[in-house]
C-alpha positions as CSV (number, residue, x, y, z in Angstrom):
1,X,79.4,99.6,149.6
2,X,80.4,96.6,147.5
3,X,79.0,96.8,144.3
4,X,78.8,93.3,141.9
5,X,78.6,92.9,138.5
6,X,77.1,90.6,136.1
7,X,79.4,92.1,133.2
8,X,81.2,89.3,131.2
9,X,84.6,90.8,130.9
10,X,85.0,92.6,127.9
11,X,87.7,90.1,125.5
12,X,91.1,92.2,124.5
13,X,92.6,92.0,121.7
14,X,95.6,93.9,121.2
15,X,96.3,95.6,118.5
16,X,99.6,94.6,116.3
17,X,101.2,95.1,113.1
18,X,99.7,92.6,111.7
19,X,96.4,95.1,111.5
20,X,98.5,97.2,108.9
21,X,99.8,94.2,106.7
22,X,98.7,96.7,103.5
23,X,100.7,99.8,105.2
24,X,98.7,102.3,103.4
25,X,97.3,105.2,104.4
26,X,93.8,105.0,102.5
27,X,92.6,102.9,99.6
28,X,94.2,104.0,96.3
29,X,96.7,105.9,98.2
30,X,100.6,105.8,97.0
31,X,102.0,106.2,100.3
32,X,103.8,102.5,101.5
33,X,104.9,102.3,105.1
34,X,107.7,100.4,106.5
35,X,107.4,99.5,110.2
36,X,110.6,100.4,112.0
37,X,108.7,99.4,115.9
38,X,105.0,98.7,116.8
39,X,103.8,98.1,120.6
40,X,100.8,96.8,121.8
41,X,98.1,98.6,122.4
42,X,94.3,97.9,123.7
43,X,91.1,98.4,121.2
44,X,90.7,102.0,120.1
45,X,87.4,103.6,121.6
46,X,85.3,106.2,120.3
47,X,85.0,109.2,123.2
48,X,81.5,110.2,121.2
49,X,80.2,113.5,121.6
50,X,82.7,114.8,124.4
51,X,85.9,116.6,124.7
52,X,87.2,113.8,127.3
53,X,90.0,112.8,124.6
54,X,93.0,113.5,127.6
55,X,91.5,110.8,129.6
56,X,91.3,108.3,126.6
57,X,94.3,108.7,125.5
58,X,96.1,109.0,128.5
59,X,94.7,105.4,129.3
60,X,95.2,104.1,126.3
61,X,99.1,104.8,127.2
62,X,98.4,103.4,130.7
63,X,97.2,100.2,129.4
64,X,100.3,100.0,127.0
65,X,102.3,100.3,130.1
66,X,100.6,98.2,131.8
67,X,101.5,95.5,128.7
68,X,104.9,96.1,128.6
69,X,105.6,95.5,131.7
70,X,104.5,92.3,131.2
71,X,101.0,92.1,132.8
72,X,98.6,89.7,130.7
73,X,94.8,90.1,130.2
74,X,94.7,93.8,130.4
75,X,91.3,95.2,131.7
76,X,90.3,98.5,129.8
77,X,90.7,101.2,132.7
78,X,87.4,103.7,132.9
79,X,87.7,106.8,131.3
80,X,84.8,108.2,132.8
81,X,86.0,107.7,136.7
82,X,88.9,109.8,135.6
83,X,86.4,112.4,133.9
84,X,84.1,112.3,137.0
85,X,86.9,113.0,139.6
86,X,88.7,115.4,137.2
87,X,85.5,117.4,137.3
88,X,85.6,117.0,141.0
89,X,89.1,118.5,141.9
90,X,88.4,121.4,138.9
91,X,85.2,122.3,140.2
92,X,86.7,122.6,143.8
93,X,89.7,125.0,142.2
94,X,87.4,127.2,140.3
95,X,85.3,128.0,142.9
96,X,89.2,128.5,144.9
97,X,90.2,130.7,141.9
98,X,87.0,132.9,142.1
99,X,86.0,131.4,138.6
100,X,89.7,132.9,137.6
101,X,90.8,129.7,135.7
102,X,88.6,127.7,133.2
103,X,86.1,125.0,133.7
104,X,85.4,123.4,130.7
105,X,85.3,119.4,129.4
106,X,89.2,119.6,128.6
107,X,92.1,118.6,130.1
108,X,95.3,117.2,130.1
109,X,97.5,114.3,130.3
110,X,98.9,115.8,134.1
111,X,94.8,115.1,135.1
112,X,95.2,111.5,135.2
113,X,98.0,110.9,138.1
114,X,96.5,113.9,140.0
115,X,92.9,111.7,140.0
116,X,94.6,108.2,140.7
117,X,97.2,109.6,143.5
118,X,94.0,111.5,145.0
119,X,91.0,109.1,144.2
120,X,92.4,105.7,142.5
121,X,91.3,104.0,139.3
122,X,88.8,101.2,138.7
123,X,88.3,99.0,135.6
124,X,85.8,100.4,132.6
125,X,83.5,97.1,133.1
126,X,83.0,98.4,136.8
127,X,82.7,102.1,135.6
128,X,81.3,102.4,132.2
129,X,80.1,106.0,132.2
130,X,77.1,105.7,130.4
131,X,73.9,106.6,131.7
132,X,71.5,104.6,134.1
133,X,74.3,101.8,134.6
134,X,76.5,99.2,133.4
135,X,76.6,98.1,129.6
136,X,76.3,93.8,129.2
137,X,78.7,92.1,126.7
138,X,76.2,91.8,123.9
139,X,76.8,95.6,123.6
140,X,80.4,95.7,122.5
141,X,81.6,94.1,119.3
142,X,84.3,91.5,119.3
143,X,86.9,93.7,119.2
144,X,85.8,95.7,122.2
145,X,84.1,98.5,120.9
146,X,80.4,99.6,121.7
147,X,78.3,98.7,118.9
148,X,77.1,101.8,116.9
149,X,73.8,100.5,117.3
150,X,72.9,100.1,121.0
151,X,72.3,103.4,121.5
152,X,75.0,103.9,123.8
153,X,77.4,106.9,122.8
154,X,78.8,109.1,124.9
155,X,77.5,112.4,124.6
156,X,78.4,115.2,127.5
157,X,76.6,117.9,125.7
158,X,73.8,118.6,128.8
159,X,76.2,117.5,131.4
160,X,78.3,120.2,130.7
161,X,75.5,122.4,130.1
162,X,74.0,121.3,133.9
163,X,77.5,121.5,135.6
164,X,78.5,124.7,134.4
165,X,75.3,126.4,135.3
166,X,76.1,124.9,138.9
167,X,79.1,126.7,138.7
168,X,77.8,129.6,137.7
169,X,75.0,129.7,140.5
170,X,77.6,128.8,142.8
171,X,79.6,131.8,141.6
172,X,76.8,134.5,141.8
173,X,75.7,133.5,145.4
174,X,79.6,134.2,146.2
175,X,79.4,137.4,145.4
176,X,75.9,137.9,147.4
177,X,76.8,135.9,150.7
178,X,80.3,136.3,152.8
179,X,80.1,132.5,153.6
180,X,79.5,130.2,150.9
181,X,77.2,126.9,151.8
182,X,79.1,123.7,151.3
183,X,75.8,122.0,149.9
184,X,77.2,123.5,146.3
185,X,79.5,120.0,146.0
186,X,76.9,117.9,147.1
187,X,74.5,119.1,144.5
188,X,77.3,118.9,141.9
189,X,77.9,115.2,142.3
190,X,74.3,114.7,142.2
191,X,74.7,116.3,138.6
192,X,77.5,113.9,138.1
193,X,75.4,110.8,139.3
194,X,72.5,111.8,137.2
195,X,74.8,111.6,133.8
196,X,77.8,109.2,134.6
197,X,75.9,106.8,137.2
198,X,77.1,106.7,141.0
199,X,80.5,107.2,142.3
200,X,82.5,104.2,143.4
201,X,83.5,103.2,147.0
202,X,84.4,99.9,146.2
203,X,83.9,97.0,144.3
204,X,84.4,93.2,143.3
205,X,86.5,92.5,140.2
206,X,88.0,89.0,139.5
207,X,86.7,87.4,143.1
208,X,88.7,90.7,144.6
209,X,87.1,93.4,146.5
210,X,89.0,96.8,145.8
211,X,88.2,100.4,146.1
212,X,89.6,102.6,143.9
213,X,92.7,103.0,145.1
214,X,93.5,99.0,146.4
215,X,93.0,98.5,143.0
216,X,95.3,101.4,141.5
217,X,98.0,100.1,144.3
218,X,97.7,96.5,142.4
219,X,98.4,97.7,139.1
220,X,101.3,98.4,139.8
221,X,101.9,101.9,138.3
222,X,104.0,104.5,139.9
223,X,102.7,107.6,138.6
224,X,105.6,109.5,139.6
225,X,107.5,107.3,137.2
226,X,105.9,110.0,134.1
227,X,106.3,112.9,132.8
228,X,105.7,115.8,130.2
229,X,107.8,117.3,127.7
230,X,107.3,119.9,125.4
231,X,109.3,123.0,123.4
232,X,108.8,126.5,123.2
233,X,110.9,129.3,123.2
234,X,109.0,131.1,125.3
235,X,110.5,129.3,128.3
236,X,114.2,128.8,129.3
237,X,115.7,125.4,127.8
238,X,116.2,121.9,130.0
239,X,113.8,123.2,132.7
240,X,110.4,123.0,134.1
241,X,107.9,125.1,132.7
242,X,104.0,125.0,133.4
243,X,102.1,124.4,129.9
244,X,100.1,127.8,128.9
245,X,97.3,126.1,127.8
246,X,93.4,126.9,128.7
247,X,93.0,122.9,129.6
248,X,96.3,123.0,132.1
249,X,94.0,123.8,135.0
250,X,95.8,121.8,136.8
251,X,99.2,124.0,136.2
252,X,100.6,120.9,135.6
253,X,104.6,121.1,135.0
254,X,106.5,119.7,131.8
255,X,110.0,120.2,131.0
256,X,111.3,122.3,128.2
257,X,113.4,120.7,125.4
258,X,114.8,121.6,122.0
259,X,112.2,120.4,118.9
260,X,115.1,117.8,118.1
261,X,115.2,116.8,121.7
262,X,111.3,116.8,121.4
263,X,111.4,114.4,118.7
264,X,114.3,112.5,118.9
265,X,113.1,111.4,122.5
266,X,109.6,110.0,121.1
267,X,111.4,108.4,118.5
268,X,114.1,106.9,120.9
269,X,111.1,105.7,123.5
270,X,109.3,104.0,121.2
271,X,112.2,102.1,119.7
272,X,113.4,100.8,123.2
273,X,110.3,99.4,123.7
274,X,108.1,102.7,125.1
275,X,104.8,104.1,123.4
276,X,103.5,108.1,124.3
277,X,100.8,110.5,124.9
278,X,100.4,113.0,122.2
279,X,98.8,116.4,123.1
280,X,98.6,118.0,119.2
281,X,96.8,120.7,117.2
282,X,94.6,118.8,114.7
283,X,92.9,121.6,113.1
284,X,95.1,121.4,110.3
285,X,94.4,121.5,107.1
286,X,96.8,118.5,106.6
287,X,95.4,116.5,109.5
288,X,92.6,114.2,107.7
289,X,91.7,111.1,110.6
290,X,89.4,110.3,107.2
291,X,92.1,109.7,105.1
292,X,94.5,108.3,107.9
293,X,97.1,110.9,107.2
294,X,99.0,114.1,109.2
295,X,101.5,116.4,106.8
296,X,102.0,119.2,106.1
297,X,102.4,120.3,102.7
298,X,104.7,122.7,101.6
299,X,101.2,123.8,99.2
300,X,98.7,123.7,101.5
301,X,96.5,125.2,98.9
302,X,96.4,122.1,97.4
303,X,94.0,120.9,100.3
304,X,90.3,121.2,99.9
305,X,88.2,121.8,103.1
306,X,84.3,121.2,103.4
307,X,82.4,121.6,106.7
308,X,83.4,122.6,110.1
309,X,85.5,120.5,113.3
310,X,83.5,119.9,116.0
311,X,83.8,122.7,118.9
312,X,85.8,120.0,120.8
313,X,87.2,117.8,118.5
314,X,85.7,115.0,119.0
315,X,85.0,113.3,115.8
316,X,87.0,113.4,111.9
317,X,85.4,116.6,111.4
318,X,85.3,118.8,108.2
319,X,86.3,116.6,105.0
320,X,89.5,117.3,103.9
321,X,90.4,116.4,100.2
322,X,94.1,116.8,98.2
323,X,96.0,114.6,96.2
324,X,98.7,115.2,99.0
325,X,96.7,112.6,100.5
326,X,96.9,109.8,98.3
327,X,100.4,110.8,96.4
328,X,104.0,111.2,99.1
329,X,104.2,115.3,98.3
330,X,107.2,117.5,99.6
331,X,106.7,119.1,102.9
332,X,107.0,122.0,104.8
333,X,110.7,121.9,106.9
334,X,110.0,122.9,110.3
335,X,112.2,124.6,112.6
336,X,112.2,126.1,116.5
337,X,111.1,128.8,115.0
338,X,108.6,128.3,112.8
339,X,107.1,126.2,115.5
340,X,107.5,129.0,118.0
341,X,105.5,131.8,115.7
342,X,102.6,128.8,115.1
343,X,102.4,128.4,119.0
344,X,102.6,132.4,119.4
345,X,100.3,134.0,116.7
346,X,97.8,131.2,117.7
347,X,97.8,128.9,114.8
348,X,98.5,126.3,116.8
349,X,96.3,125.4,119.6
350,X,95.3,122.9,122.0
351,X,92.8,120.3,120.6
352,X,93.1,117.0,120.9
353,X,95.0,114.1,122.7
354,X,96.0,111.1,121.1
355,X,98.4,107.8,121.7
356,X,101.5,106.9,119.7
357,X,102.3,103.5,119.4
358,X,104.9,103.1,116.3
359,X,107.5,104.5,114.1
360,X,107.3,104.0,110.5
361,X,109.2,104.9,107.2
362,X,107.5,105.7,103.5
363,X,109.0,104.8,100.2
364,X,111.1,107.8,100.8
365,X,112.5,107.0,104.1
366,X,110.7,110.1,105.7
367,X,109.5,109.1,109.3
368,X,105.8,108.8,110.7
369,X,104.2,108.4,113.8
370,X,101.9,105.1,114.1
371,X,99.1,107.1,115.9
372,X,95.7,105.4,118.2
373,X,92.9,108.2,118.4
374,X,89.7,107.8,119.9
375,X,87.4,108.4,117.0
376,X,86.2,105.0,116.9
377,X,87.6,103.1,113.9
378,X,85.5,104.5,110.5
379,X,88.7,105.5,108.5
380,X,90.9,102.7,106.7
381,X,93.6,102.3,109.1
382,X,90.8,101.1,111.7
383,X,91.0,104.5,114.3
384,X,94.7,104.9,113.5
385,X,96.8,107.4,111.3
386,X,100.4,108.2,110.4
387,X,101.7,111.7,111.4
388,X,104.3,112.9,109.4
389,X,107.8,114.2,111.5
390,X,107.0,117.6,109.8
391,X,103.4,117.8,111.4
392,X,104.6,116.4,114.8
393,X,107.3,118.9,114.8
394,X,104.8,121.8,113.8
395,X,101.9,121.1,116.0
396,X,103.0,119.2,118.9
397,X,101.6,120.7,122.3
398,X,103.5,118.1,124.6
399,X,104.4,114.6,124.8
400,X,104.1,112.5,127.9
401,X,105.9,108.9,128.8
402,X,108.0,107.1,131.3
403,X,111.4,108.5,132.1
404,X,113.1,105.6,131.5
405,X,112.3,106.0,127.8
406,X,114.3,109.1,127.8
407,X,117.6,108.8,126.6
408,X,120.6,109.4,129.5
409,X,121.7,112.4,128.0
410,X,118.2,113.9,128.1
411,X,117.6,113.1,131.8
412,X,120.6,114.2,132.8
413,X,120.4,117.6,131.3
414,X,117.3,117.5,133.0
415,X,118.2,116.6,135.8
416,X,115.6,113.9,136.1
417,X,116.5,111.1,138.6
């Protein structure tokens, strides 16, 4: 099936430095960054009501690859193919597992090569993910993002609800039946169809007729090219370890490096020309997407907190109010071990996905993280915030990039070819 379009193509306009000319946090904040390296990066998105942030961020990186390696015009990828065939392959090994594993909206930064190696990629113009169809260009605003008012927001509240009661029929006639009927994945995608719009077999994009995975050959991306790193105790040093994390359904594999390793690596990418995927706890107190800001304060007391996060992290959450906000305040210093009891007694979790795309420096030459989130782009740095090194250090989950932007030394005691 060749499905056309009558979508004018979305206009991209990357993102630059020249967005943060004020380098400032929040107005009436104290804090003045200094931009060490910035890299291109598409229009930040807003995920909406859904826990989908893995595959937006993870795409986000994608299309930042996909810039520096020189391509111009960069088409937004669709975030909702990868959530639709994610769904596909975890519902497959759930019902494999005997519902032993979760199946929930999460997931993680592994999910994306596993979906293009197995069903390709298509562009967000052919694959929009919103209900009954495509979207038309008057919906977006100039810089690429749905308009708040078109009524068009993602929100996977019911499909959830629908697909996880499929699973959970599925689960019961298992234990009632010695053979199970092979209608059950039928009826799922039908579910699937109903809330993200029909699958796609092929399509015509730029006077080109692709199907998924033509297209994924074209863009020239060798997923084996990336990997995951993270660093926890828990696991020998300078080898693989699987991420114990409820949205690793995938048992996808990272490898284990020291928290300077861990940092000095993200740091090192992104001055040699390399951005990263950020997997992070953001249930912080100190993490405030409002105020454009990750620290963590050596008082956290000093921190106000009104309302609740959303169950999935999807949105800024509960308003979070300090002077430690506005004013450059001492931090916490974070070791391998403070790290480690966070990770172990549970304070630190697995929320939210996110993209960094710069290093900067404040007044007091501490570092910070140039972060894209997918929270649409209320706050004052436009859908961006800087995350201290403290917070990174403290609440990073795992970092994922191409392993050329490791240093040598890294890679080799890696062993990573």
């Amino acid at each position: 099936m060749i499905r056309k379009f009558n979508f004018l193509w979305m206009p991209l306009f990357l993102v630059s430095g020249l967005l943060f000319g004020q380098n400032t946090n929040i107005d009436g904040s104290k804090y003045q960054f200094t931009k060490i390296v910035q890299h291109d990066a598409t229009p930040v998105q807003s995920q909406g009501k859904t826990s989908t942030c893995w595959s937006f961020s993870a795409l986000s990186f994608f299309e930042s690859e996909l810039l520096r390696m020189g391509q111009k015009n960069v088409s937004p990828l669709s975030e909702m193919y990868i959530v639709r065939k994610a769904y596909d392959l975890k519902a497959t090994k759930y019902i494999r597992m005997d519902g032993k594993i979760a199946f929930e909206e999460g997931g993680a930064f592994h999910d994306i090569p596993l979906v293009i190696k197995n069903f390709g990629i298509v562009p967000f113009n052919v694959y929009s993910g919103y209900e009954n169809g495509t979207l038309s260009a008057s919906d977006f605003n100039s810089d690429g993002t749905p308009k708040k008012d078109n009524g068009f927001k993602y929100n996977h509240e019911s499909l959830y609800t629908d697909l996880n009661t499929k699973m959970q029929d599925v689960m019961k006639k298992l234990g009632e039946a010695k053979v199970l009927d092979l209608n059950w994945k039928k009826e799922f995608n039908t579910i699937l169809d109903k809330y993200l719009g029909k699958d796609i077999e092929s399509f015509e994009w730029n006077g080109k007729k692709y199907t998924p995975k033509t297209y994924a050959n074209e863009l020239g991306l060798n997923m084996d090219n990336y990997v995951s790193l993270t660093s926890f105790t828990n696991h020998p040093m300078n080898a693989k370890c699987m991420l114990e994390i409820p949205d690793n359904w995938a048992w996808g594999e990272s490898y284990n490096v020291s928290l300077g390793d861990l940092f000095n690596v993200t740091v090192e990418a992104l001055k040699n020309g390399y951005t990263v995927a950020w997997g992070a706890d953001v249930s912080e107190k100190g993490f405030s997407f409002k105020n454009g800001i990750a620290i963590v304060p050596k008082d956290e007391s000093t921190i106000e907190v009104k309302g609740q996060d959303s169950k999935g992290f999807n949105d800024a959450g509960a308003d979070r109010s300090s002077n430690a906000f506005y004013n450059p305040t001492e931090e916490l210093k974070i070791t391998q071990e403070i790290r480690q009891l966070a990770y172990d007694n549970k304070t630190t979790t697995d929320d939210h996905g996110m993209h960094i795309v710069g290093l900067y420096k404040d007044q007091n030459g501490k570092n910070y993280f140039l972060v894209k989130n997918s929270w649409g782009t209320s706050n004052y740095p436009k859908g961006f915030l800087y995350v201290s090194e403290e917070y990174f250090k403290l609440k990073t989950i795992n970092v994922y990039l191409h392993k050329n932007g490791i240093s040598s030394t890294v890679k080799s005691n890696l062993n990573i070819k």
